[in-house]
C-alpha positions in Angstrom: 0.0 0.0 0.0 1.3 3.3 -0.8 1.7 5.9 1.5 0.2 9.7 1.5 3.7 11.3 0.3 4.3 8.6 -2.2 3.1 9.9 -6.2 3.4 8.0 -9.5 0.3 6.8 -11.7 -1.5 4.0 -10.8 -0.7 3.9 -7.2 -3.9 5.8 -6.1 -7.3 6.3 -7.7 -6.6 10.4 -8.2 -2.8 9.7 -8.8 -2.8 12.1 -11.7 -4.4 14.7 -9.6 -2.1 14.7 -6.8 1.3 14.0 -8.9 2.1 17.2 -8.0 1.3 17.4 -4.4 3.6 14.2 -3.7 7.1 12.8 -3.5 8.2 9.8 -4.1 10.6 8.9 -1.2 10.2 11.7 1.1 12.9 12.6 3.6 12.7 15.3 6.6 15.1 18.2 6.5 13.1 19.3 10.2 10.1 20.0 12.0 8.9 23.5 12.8 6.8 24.8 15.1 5.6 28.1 13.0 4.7 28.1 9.3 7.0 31.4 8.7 10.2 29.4 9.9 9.6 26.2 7.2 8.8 28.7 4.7 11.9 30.7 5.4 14.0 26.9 5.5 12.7 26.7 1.9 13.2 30.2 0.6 16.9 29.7 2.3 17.4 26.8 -0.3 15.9 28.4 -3.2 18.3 31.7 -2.7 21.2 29.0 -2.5 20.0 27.7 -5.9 18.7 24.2 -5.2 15.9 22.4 -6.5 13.1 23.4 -4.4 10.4 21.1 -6.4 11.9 18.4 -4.7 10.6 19.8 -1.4 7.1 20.1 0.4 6.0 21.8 3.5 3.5 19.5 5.2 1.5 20.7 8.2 0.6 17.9 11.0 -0.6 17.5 13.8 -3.6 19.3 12.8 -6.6 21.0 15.4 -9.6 22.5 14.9 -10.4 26.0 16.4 -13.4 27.4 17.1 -14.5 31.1 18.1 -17.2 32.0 19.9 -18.4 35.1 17.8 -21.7 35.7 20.0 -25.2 34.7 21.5 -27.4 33.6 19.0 -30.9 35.2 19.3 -34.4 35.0 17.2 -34.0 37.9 16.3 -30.5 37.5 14.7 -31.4 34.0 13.0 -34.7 36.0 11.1 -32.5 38.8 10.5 -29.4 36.5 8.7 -32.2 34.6 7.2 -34.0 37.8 6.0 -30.8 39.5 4.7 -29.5 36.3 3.0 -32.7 35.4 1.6 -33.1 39.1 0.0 -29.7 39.1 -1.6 -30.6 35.5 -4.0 -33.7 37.2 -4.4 -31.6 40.3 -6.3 -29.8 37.5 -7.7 -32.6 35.7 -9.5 -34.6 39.1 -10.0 -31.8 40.5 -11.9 -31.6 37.1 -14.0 -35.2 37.5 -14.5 -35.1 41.4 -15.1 -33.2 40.2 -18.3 -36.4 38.8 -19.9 -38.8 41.6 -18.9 -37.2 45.0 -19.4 -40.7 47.0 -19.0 -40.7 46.3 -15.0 -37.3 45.9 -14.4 -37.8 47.6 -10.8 -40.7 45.8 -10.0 -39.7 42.4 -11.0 -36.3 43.0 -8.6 -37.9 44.5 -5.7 -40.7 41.6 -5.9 -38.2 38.8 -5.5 -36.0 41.0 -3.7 -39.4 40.7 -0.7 -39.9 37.2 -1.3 -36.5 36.1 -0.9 -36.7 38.0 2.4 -39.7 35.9 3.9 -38.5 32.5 2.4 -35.1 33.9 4.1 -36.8 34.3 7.6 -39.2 31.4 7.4 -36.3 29.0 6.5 -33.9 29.9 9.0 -36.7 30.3 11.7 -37.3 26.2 11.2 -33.6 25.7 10.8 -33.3 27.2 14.0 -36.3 25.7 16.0 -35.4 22.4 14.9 -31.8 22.9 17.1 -33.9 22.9 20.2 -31.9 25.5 21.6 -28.4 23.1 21.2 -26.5 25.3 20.1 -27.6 29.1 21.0 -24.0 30.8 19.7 -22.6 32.0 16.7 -19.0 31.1 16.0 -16.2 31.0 13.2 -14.0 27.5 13.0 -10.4 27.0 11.8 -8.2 23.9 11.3 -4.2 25.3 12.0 -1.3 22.7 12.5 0.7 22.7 14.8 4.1 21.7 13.8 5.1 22.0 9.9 7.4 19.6 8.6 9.9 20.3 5.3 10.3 17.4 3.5 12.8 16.7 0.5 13.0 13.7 -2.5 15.8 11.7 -0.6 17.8 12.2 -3.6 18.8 16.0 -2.8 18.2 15.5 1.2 21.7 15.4 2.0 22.6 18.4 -0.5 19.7 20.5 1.4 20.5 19.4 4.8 24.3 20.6 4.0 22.9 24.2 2.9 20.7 24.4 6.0 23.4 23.6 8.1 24.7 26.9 7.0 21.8 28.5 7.4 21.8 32.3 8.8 19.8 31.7 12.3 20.0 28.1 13.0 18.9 25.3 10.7 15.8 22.9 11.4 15.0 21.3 14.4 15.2 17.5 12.9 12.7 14.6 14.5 
């Protein structure tokens, strides 16, 4: 079985696609703890002229953040509702303005209203059917946690030289 880093046709059903998102025999040049400092590993090598196709930045250890934004209320569920339901009404009444340009104003406005109520009414049984599980709005994220820089083992020891040399301190290996 062929592993996540590992490309070439035929190995995985969407090989083709993810040819260029693998490596054949990946080796690490090091583990870092913030994005900025494997990105600046890789730049490092690219100023000193090496093949940087041959490497990857891989995030791991990955989490999932989520931010409480605020108290979700009635009257913020009809209003989202309202407000999104309005703007797909503009959406279709401008499509529909296109093939009617007497009442162009009229034809907007009217789905424009009715967009509105189907907004409100929709979200009102979205909401009601929570049973009041989950009465907060919030905003999630998945980050990682350590980023790792890895190499085709055929340039690892060439790149691991040139980090070595590194202004600051090379990678922290694992």
């Amino acid at each position: 079985m062929s592993s996540p880093m590992s490309g070439g046709f035929g190995r995985q059903p969407n090989a083709r696609l993810q040819q260029g998102l693998t490596l054949d025999y990946p080796m690490s040049l090091g583990v870092y703890t913030d994005y900025r400092d494997a990105q600046r590993a890789v730049d490092y090598l690219s100023d000193k002229e090496f093949p940087v196709e041959n490497c990857m930045i891989v995030g791991t250890e990955l989490k999932q953040i989520e931010r409480v934004v605020g108290r979700l209320t009635w009257g913020r569920v009809l209003a989202g509702g309202a407000l999104s339901g309005a703007w797909f009404g503009a959406f279709i009444g401008l499509i529909l303005s296109m093939f009617d340009s007497v009442n162009v104003l009229s034809v907007v406005l009217s789905t424009v209203v009715f967009g509105a109520v189907f907004g409100a009414v929709w979200a009102a049984i979205g909401y009601s059917l929570t049973g009041g599980q989950r009465d907060f709005q919030s905003v999630t994220q998945v980050v990682a946690t350590k980023y790792e820089v890895l190499v085709e083992h055929k340039f690892a020891m060439q790149a691991r030289e040139l980090l070595d040399n590194m202004p600051g301190g090379g990678p922290t290996l694992t």
